[in-house]
C-alpha positions as CSV (number, residue, x, y, z in Angstrom):
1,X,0.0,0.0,0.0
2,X,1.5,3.6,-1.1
3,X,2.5,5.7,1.9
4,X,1.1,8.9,1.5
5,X,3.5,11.9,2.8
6,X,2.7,15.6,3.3
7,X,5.0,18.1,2.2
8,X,3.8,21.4,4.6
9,X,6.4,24.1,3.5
10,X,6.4,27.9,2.2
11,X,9.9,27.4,0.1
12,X,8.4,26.5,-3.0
13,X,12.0,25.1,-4.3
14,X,12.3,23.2,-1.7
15,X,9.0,21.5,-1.5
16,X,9.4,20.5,-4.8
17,X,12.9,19.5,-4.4
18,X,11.6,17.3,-2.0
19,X,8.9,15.8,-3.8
20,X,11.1,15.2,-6.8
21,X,14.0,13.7,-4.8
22,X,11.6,11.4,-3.2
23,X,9.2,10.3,-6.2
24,X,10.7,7.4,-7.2
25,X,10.3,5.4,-3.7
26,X,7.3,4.7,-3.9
27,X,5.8,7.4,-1.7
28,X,2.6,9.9,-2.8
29,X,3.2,13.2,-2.0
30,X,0.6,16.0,-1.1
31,X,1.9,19.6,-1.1
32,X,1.1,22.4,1.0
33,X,2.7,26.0,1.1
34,X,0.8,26.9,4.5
35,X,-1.0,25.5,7.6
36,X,-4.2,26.5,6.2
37,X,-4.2,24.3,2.9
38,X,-3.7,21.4,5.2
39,X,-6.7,19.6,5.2
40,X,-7.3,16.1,6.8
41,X,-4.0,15.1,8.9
42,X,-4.8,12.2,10.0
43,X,-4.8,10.9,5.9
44,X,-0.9,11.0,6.0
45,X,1.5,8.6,6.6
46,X,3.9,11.1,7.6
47,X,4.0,14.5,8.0
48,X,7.2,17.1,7.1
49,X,6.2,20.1,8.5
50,X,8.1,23.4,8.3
51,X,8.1,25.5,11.8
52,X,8.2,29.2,10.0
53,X,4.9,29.1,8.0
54,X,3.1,32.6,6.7
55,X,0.2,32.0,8.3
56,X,1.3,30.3,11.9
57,X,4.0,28.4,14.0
58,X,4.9,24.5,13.0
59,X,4.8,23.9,16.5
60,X,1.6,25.0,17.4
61,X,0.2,22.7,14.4
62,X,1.8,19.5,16.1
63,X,0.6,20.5,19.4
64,X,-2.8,20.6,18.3
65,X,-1.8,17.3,16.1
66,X,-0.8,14.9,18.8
67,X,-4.4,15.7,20.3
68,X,-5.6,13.5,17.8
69,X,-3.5,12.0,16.3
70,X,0.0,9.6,16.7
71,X,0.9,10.5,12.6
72,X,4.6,10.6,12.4
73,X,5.7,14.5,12.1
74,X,9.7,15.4,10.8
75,X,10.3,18.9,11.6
76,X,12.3,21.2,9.3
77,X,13.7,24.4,10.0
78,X,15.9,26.8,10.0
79,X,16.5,27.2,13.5
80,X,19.4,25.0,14.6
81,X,18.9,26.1,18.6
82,X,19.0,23.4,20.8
83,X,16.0,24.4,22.8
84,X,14.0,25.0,19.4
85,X,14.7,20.7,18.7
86,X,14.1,20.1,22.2
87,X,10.7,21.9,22.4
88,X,9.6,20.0,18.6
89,X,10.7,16.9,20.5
90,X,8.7,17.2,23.4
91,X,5.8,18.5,21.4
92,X,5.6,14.4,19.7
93,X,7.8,15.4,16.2
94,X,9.7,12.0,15.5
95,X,12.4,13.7,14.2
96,X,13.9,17.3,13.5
97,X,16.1,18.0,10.6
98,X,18.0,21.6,10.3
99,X,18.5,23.3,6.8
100,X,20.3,23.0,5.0
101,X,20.1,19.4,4.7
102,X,20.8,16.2,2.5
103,X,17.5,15.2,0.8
104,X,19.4,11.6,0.7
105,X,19.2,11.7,4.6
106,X,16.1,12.9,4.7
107,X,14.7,10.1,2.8
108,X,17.0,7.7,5.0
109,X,15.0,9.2,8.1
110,X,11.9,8.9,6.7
111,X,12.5,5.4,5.3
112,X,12.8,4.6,9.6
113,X,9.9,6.2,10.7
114,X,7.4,4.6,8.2
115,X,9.0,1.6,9.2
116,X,9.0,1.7,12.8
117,X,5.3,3.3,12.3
118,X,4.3,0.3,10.5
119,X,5.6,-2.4,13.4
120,X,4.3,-0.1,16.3
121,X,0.8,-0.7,15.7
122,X,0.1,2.7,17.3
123,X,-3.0,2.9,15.2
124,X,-4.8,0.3,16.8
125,X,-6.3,0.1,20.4
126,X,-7.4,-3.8,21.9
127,X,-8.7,-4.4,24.9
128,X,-10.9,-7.5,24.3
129,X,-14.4,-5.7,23.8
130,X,-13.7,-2.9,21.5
131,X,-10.8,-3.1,18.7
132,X,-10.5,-0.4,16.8
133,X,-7.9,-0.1,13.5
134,X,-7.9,4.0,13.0
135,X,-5.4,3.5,10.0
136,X,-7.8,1.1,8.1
137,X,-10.7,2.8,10.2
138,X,-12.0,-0.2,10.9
139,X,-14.1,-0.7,14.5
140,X,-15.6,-3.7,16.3
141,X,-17.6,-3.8,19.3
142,X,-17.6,-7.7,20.8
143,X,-16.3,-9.0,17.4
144,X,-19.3,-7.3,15.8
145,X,-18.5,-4.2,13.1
146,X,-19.3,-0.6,13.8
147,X,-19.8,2.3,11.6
148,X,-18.2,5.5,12.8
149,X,-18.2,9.1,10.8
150,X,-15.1,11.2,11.0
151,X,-16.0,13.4,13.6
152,X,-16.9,10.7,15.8
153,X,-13.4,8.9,15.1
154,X,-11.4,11.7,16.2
155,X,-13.2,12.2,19.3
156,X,-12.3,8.7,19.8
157,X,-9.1,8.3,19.1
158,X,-8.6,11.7,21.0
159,X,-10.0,9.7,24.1
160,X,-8.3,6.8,23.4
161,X,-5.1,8.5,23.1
162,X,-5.3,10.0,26.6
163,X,-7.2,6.8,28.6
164,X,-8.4,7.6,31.8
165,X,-7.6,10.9,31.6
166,X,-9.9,13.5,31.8
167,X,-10.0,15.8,28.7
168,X,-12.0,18.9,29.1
169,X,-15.1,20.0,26.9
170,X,-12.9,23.1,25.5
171,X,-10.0,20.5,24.6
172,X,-12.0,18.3,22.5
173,X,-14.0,20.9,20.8
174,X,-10.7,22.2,20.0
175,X,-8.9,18.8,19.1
176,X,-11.7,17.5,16.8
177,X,-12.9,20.3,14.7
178,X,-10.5,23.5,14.8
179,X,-9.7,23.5,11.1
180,X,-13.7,23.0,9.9
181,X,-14.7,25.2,8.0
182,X,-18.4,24.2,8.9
183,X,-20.1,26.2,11.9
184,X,-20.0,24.3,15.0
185,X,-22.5,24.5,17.5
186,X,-22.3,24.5,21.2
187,X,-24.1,21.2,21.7
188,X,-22.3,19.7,18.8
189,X,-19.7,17.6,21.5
190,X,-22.8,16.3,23.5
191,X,-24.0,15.1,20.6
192,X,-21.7,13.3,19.2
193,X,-20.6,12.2,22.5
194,X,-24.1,10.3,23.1
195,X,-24.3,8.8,19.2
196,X,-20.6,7.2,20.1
197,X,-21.9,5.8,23.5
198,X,-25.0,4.4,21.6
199,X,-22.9,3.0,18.4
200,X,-19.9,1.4,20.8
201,X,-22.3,0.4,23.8
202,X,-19.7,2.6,25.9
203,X,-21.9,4.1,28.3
204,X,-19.7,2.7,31.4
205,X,-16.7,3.4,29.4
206,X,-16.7,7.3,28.2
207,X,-17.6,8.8,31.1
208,X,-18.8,12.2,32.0
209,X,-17.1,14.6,34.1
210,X,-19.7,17.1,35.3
211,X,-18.7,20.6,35.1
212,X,-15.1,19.3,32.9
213,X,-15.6,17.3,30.0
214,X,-14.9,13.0,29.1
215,X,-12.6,10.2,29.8
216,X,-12.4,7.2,28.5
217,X,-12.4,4.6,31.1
218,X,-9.9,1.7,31.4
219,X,-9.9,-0.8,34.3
């Protein structure tokens, strides 16, 4: 199955030097010259993500990425400060390359990361009852299959990801549709809340914290 790779960058020379250098191993590229074309993530294989974007900060784009999602992000920048590697790092990026850099070792890096992606499994969640395969978005409830629509996936894979933890109202909201471009209404995360209960049989399992927000419960 072709890995699919997005190319978020302003340098239009060195997006498509990228893509170009990169064509011929089997990977699909999408390209994007700001945070606002990027539509849809969580589609990616892997992520390369510029931190100096004309319309926001690289970093704030993973932090609100690794809400969601566990898609492998390589940072490229400029900056080649110590704390600006150790702050991608600790944001979730899998790697951090400074410019310049060798496009051959850039496609040596990614090479690893798709491959230790692909044997982490990271994409999947098991706990006897529920399996769920986010990558192949496929989701059983007791062996039987479930139907879930894209908004109710990243809700739960955003409570998957943090498991007995409790996310507030304001943190979800934010995690699952910042980047619509529909309106969202207030009730919007009740609702889809209660049709994910109903469709998993999870009413024991995503609880509700009065006055905070959801967890998903593990025992």
């Amino acid at each position: 199955m072709t890995k699919t790779i997005f190319i978020v960058e302003d340098d239009n020379a060195l997006n498509n030097g990228i893509a170009l250098a990169l064509k011929n191993t089997g990977y699909s590229f999408k390209q994007f010259y700001s945070l606002g074309e990027v539509k849809d993530p969580d589609s990616a294989d892997l992520i390369i993500l510029d931190v100096n974007l004309p319309d926001g900060y690289g970093f704030d784009f993973l932090e609100k990425l690794r809400r969601t999602s566990d898609t492998p992000v390589i940072i490229l920048t400029a900056n080649d400060l110590e704390t600006d590697e150790v702050t991608g790092l600790e944001l979730g990026a899998d790697d951090y390359i400074t410019k310049p850099f060798s496009l051959m070792v850039l496609r040596a890096r990614i090479d690893k990361i798709l491959k230790r992606s692909s044997q982490s499994g990271a994409s999947c969640y098991d706990d006897g009852t529920y399996f769920f395969d986010f990558e192949k978005m496929e989701f059983t409830v007791k062996g039987d299959p479930v139907e879930l629509s894209k908004t109710e996936q990243k809700l739960l894979r955003c409570l998957i990801r943090n498991k007995n933890q409790t996310l507030t109202r304001e943190k979800l909201i934010d995690a699952v549709w910042t980047g619509s471009e529909e309106y969202v209404d207030e009730n919007a995360l009740s609702v889809t809340v209660n049709r994910l209960r109903k469709k998993l049989e999870a009413s024991e399992t995503i609880k509700t914290v009065y006055g905070i927000g959801y967890l998903w419960r593990v025992n």
